[in-house]
C-alpha positions in Angstrom: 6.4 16.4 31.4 2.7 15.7 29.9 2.7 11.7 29.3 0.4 10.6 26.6 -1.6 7.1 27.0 -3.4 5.2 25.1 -4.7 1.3 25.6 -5.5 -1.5 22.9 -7.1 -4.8 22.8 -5.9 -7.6 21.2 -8.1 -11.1 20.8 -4.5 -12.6 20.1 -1.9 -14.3 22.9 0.9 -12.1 24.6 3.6 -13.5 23.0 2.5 -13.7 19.7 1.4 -10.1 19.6 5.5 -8.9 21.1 6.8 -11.5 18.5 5.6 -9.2 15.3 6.9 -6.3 17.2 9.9 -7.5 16.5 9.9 -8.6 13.2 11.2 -6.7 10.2 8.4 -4.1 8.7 6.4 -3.0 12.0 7.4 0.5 11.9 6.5 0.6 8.6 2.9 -0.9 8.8 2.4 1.2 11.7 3.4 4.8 10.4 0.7 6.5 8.5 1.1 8.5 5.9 -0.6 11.2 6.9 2.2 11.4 9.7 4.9 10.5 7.9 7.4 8.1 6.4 10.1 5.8 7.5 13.2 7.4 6.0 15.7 4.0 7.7 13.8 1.0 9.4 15.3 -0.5 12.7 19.2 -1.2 12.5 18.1 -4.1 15.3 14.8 -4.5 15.7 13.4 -3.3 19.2 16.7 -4.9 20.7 18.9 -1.8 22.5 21.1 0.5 20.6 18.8 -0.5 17.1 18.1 2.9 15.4 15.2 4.4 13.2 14.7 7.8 11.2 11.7 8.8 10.5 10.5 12.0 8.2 7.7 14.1 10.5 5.3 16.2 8.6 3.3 19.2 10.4 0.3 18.1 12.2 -3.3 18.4 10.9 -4.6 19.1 7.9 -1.9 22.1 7.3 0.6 18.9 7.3 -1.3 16.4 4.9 -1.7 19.3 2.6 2.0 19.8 2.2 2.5 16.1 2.1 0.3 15.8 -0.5 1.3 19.0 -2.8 4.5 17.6 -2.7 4.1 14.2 -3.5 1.7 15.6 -6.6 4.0 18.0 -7.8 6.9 14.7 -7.8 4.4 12.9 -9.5 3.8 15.2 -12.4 6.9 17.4 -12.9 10.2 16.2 -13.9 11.8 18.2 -11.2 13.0 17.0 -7.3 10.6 18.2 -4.9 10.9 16.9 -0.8 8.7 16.1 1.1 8.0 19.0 3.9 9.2 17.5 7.0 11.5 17.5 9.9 13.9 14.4 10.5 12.8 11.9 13.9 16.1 9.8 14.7 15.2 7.5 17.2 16.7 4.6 19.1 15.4 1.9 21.5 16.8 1.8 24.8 15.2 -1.2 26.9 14.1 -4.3 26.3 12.0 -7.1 28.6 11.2 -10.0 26.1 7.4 -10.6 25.7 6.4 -7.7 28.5 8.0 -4.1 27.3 10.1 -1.9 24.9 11.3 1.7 25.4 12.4 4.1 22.3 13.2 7.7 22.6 14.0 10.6 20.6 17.9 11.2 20.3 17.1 13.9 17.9 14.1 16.0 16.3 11.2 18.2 16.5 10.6 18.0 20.4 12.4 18.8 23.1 12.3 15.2 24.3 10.0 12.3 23.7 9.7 8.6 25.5 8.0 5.8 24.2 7.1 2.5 26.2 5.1 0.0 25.3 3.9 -2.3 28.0 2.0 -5.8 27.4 0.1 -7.9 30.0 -2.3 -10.7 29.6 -5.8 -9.9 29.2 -8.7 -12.4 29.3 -7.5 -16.1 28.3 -5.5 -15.8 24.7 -5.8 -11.9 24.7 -3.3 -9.2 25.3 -3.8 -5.3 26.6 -0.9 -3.0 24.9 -0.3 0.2 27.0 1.5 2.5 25.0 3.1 5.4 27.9 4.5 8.8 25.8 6.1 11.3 27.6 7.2 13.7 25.8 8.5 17.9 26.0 7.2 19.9 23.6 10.2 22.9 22.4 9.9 25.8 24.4 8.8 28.3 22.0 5.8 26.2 21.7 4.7 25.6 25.2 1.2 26.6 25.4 -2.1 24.6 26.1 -3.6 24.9 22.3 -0.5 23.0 21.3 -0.3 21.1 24.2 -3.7 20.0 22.8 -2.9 19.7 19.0 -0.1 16.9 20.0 -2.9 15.0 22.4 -5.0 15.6 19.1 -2.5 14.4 16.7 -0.8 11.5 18.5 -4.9 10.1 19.1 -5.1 10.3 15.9 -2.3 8.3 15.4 -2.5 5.7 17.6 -5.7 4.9 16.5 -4.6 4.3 12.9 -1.9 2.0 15.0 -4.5 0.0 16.4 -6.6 -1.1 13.6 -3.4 -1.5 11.2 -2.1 -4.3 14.4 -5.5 -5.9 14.3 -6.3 -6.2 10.6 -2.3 -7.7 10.6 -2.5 -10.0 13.0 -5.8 -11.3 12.2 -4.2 -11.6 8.3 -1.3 -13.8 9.9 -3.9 -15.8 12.0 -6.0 -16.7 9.0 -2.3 -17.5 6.9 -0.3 -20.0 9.4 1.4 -22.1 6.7 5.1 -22.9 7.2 7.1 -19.3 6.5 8.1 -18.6 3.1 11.0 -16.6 1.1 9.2 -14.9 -1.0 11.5 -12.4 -3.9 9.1 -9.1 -4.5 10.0 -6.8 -7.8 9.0 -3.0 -7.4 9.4 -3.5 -3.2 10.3 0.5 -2.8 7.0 1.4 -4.6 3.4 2.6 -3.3 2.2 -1.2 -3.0 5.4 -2.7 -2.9 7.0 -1.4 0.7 3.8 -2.2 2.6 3.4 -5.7 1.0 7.6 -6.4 2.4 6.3 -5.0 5.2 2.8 -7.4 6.1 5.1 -10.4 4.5 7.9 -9.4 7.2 5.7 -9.3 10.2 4.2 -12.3 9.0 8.0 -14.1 9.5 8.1 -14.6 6.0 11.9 -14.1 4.4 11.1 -11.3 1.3 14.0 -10.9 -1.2 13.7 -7.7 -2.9 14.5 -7.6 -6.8 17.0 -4.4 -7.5 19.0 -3.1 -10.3 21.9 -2.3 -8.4 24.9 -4.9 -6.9 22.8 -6.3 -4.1 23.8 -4.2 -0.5 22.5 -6.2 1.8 21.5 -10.7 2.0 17.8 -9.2 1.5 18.6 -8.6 -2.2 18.8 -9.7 -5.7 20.0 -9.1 -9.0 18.0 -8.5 -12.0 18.3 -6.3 -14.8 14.7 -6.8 -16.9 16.3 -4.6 -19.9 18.7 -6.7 -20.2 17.4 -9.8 -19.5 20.0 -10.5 -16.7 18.8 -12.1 -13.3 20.0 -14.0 -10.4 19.0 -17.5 -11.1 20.3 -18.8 -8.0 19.2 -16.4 -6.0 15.7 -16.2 -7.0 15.8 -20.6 -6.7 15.6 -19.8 -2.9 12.3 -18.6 -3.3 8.8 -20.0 -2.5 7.1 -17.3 -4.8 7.7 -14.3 -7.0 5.4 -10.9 -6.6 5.8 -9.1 -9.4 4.9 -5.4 -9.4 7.3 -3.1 -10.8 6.8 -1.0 -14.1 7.0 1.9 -15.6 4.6 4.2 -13.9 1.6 4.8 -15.7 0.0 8.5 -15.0 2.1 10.4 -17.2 1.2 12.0 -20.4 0.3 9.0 -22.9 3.3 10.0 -25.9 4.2 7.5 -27.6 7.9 7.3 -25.6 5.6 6.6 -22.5 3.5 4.0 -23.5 6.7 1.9 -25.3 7.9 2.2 -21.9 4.6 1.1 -19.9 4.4 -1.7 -22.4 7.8 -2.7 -22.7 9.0 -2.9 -18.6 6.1 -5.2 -18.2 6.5 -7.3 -20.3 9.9 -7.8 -20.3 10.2 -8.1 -16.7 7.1 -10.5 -16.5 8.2 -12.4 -19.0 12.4 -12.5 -17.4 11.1 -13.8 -14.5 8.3 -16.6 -16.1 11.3 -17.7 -17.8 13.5 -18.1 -15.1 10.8 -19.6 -12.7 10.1 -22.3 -15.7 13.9 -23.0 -15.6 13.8 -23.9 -12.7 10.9 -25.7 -12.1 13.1 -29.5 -12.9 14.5 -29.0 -9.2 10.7 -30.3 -7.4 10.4 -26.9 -6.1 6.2 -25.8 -6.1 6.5 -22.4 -6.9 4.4 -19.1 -7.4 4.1 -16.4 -9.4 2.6 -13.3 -8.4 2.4 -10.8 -11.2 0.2 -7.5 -11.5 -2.1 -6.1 -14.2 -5.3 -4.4 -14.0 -8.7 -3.4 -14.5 -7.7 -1.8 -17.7 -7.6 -5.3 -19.1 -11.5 -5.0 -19.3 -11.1 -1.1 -21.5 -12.2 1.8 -20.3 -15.9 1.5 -21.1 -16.3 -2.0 -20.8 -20.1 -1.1 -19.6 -21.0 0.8 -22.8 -23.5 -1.6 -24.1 -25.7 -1.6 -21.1 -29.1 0.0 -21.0 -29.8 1.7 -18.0 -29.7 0.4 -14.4 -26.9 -1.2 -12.7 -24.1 -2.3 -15.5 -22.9 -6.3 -14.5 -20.2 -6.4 -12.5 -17.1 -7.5 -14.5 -15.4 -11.0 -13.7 -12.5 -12.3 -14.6 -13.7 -14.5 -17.3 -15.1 -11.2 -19.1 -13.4 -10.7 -22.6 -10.5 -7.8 -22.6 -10.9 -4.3 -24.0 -9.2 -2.9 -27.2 -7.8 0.3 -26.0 -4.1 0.8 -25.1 -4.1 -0.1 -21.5 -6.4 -3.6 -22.3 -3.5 -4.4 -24.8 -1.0 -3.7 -22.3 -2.7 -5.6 -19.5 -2.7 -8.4 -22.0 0.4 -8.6 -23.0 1.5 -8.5 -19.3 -0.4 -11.4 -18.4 0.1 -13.5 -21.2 3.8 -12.8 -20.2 3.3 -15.3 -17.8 2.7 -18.8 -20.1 6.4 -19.8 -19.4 5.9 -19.9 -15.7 2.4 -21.9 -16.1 3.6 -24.5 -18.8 5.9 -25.5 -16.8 3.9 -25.9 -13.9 4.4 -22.8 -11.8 1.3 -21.5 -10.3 0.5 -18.0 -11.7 -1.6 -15.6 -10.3 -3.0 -11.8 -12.3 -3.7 -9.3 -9.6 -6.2 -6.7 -11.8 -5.6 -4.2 -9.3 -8.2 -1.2 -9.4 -7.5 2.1 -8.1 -5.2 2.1 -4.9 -6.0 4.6 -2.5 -3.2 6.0 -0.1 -2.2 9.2 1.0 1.4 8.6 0.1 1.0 8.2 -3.2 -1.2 7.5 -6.4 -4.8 9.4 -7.3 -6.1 10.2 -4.1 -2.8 11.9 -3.1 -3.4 14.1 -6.2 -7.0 14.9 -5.2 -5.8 15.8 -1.6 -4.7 19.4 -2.1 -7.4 20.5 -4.0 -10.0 19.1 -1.7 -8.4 20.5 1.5 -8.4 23.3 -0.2 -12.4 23.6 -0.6 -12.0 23.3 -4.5 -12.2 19.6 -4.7 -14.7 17.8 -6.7 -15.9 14.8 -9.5 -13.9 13.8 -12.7 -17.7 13.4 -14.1 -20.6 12.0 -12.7 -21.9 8.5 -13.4 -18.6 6.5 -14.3 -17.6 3.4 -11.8 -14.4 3.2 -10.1 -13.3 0.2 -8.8 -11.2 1.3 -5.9 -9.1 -0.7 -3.3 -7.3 0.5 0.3 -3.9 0.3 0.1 -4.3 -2.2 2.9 -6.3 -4.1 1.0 -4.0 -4.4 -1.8 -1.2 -5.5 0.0 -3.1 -7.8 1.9 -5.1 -9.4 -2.1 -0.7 -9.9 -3.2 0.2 -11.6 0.4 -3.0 -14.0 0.0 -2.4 -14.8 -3.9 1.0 -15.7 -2.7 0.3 -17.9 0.3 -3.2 -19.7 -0.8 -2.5 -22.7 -3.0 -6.0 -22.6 -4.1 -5.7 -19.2 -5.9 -4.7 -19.2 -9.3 -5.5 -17.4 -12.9 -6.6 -13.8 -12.8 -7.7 -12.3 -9.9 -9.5 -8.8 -9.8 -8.2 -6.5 -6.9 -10.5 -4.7 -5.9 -12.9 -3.9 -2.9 -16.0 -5.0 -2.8 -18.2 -1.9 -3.1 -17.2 0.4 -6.4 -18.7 3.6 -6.7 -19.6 6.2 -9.1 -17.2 9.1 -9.8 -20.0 11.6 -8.1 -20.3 8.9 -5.3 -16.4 9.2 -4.6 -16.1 12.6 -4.9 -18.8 13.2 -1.9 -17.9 10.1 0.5 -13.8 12.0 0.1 -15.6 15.5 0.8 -17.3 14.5 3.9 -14.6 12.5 5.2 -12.4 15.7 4.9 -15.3 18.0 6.0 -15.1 20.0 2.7 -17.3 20.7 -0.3 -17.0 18.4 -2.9 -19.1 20.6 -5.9 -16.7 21.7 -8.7 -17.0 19.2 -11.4 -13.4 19.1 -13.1 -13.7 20.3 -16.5 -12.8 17.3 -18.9 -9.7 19.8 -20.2 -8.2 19.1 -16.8 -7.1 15.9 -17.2 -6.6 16.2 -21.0 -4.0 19.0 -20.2 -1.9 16.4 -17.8 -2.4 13.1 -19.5 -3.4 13.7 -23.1 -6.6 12.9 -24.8 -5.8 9.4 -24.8 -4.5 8.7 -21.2 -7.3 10.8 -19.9 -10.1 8.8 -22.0 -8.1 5.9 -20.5 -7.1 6.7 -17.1 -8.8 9.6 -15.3 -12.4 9.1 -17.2 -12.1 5.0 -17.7 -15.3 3.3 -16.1 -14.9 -0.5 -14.9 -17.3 -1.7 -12.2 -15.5 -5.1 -11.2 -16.4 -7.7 -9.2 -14.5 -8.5 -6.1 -16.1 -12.1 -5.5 -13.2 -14.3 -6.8 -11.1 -13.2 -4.4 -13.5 -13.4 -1.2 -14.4 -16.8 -2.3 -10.6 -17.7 -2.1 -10.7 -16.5 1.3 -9.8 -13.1 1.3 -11.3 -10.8 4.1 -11.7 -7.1 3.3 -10.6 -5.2 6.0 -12.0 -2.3 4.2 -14.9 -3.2 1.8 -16.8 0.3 2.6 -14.9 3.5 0.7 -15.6 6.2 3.7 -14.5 3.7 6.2 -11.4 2.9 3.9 -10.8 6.4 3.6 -11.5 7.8 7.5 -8.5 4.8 8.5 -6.3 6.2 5.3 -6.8 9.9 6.4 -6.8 9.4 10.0 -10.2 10.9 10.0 -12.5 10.1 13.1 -16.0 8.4 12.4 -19.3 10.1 11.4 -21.8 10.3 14.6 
């Protein structure tokens, strides 16, 4: 059977580097989504007899078409719509503490498939993984081009593998306080299951917020409508990160933006209250809650003349627009928590970028399809890797220092024209057809599009980098060759 190899190096000790293999979220931060998803993490962690399922989409560019037509038509159309893909169950079989793990496939799209990973010692405080896959493709499909097209995709794959383990474990190196439990709201969202997942491998305790009678120790009670939480429960915690809402990308009615408004600031303002209620017991605590560059509006630049608009900070003023008010309100949401001595942090996230999810999910399908192109020209997107995001929530959560609004975003916005070419040439298609402004109108409204899809904020990202933070993707076409799975320009 053809074996599949593939070698990484780690500037971090052995032990260290098996130890966050075994820690809850791994599989998570190590499955890209232009692969797949994790459909039921580890029953044990890599211990024998511990079982995962995993959702396999087709390979290539056929497959992250799919994914993403899907995932667009869920996120526009009130109707179901899966995911195209094919159901991995697999289960780990051996275990050597600190040296090796085996997994195979006990069900799915191969005939068989074996997965070892082997560590050693490298050079003094540095580790050499050696991933071994054998693996049998079905018979119908024995052939050398897709002999190939698995070498291709599983390349592809594993090198995703090995910069999400480095940018990881250098995040945990560079965050070695005592481990915390941390409660996160919105943890089965976009941001919210990779964040669980970085915290996890960091051996940080997360506690996710749900609306249903708590299944499993990991949970907790809270019902933001009607004002209900677990007190107790949430008294365990070190910090709060806050990110569920209603989401924002639908049509602007007036039904939607009541909801927008309303689930933010009710939750936000649930759990300030709770957090200031407990604040008697001599517990520090954090909170962690999101907002977003629509606090600034979505022209806060109007009033420049020519050149380079400044980049916004988080002492600018706020915008008067829907969103701005929203963002506002969300934040000022918070005052309980802060009076009462609870440190608050305002993540102003910018535009996450993911292929599971969000705009550039959207964008895929039309730019694989060679129709892709600009939502205008000139307007400034302030743009962040979902990596990145994740990584701006775990920081605010685990540096003292940070507090007050914080604007997450990378460090290098670009223009909408600038965007649209970087995401051509990553996917080696044109990127020429300026959408007409009736496009987005037609899915969002006048108002939401004005808002949303043709909004220009520039934003600075130097609060957070002078609080410590370190981009692992400050450069959009590197962001989005790692996001993609796309190999570097030569």
């Amino acid at each position: 059977m053809p074996t599949f190899r593939y070698e990484t190096h780690l500037p971090f000790p052995r032990a260290e580097v098996f130890r966050w293999f075994t820690r809850p979220g791994a599989l998570v931060r190590l499955t890209p989504s232009f692969f797949g998803t994790i459909r039921a993490e580890p029953s044990d962690g890599i211990n024998p007899g511990s079982t995962a399922v995993l959702g396999v989409g087709v390979p290539g560019g056929l497959g992250m078409w799919l994914g993403s037509a899907a995932g667009t038509v869920r996120g526009v159309l009130p109707v179901p719509w899966a995911r195209p893909e094919l159901r991995w169950y697999a289960r780990h079989t051996e275990l050597v503490p600190d040296v090796s793990f085996t997994d195979v496939m006990d069900k799915g799209p191969l005939a068989s498939s074996s997965h070892t990973h082997t560590f050693v010692d490298g050079t003094p405080g540095t580790t050499v993984m050696h991933d071994a896959m054998t693996f049998e493709l079905p018979k119908l499909a024995r052939n050398g081009w897709t002999h190939g097209q698995m070498q291709a995709e599983l390349t592809r794959m594993f090198a995703f593998r090995e910069q999400q383990l480095q940018g990881d474990l250098a995040f945990h190196a560079s965050h070695t306080g005592e481990p915390a439990v941390i409660a996160v709201s919105g943890a089965s969202g976009l941001v919210g299951r990779q964040l669980c997942a970085l915290l996890g491998g960091g051996g940080h305790t997360v506690l996710k917020l749900v609306r249903h009678a708590p299944r499993a120790n990991d949970e907790i009670f809270w019902d933001p409508d009607a004002g209900v939480i677990d007190s107790a429960a949430l008294a365990r915690c070190h910090a709060v990160i806050h990110l569920a809402g209603h989401p924002i990308g639908g049509r602007f009615t007036e039904a939607n933006k009541e909801a927008i408004h309303q689930s933010r600031v009710r939750g936000t303002g649930l759990l300030a209250k709770t957090l200031a209620s407990l604040a008697s017991d001599g517990v520090a605590r954090t909170l962690v809650s999101g907002s977003a560059v629509g606090y600034y509006g979505a022209d806060p630049h109007a009033s420049s003349e020519g050149g380079l608009p400044a980049a916004l900070v988080e002492s600018d003023p706020a915008g008067s627009d829907f969103l701005a008010k929203v963002c506002q309100d969300w934040e000022a949401a918070c005052e309980p928590a802060a009076q009462a001595g609870v440190r608050v942090v305002n993540v102003r996230t910018g535009i996450v970028l993911s292929a599971g999810g969000g705009v550039l999910q959207r964008l895929l399908p039309l730019y694989l399809a060679g129709v892709g192109g600009p939502l205008g020209e000139s307007q400034w997107q302030s743009w962040v890797g979902i990596d990145d995001i994740a990584g701006i929530f775990a920081h605010a959560a685990l540096s003292p220092e940070v507090t007050g609004p914080v604007n997450g975003v990378a460090s290098h916005p670009v223009t909408a024209g600038e965007f649209a070419r970087i995401l051509g040439r990553v996917l080696h298609r044109p990127a020429a057809l300026t959408v007409p402004a009736f496009g987005p109108k037609l899915l969002l409204g006048a108002q939401g599009a004005a808002e949303l899809a043709l909004a220009s904020q520039r934003a600075s990202a130097a609060k957070v980098q002078g609080a410590g933070y370190e981009f692992r993707h400050p450069d959009l076409e590197a962001a989005l060759r790692h996001i993609l799975g796309a190999k570097a320009s030569h």
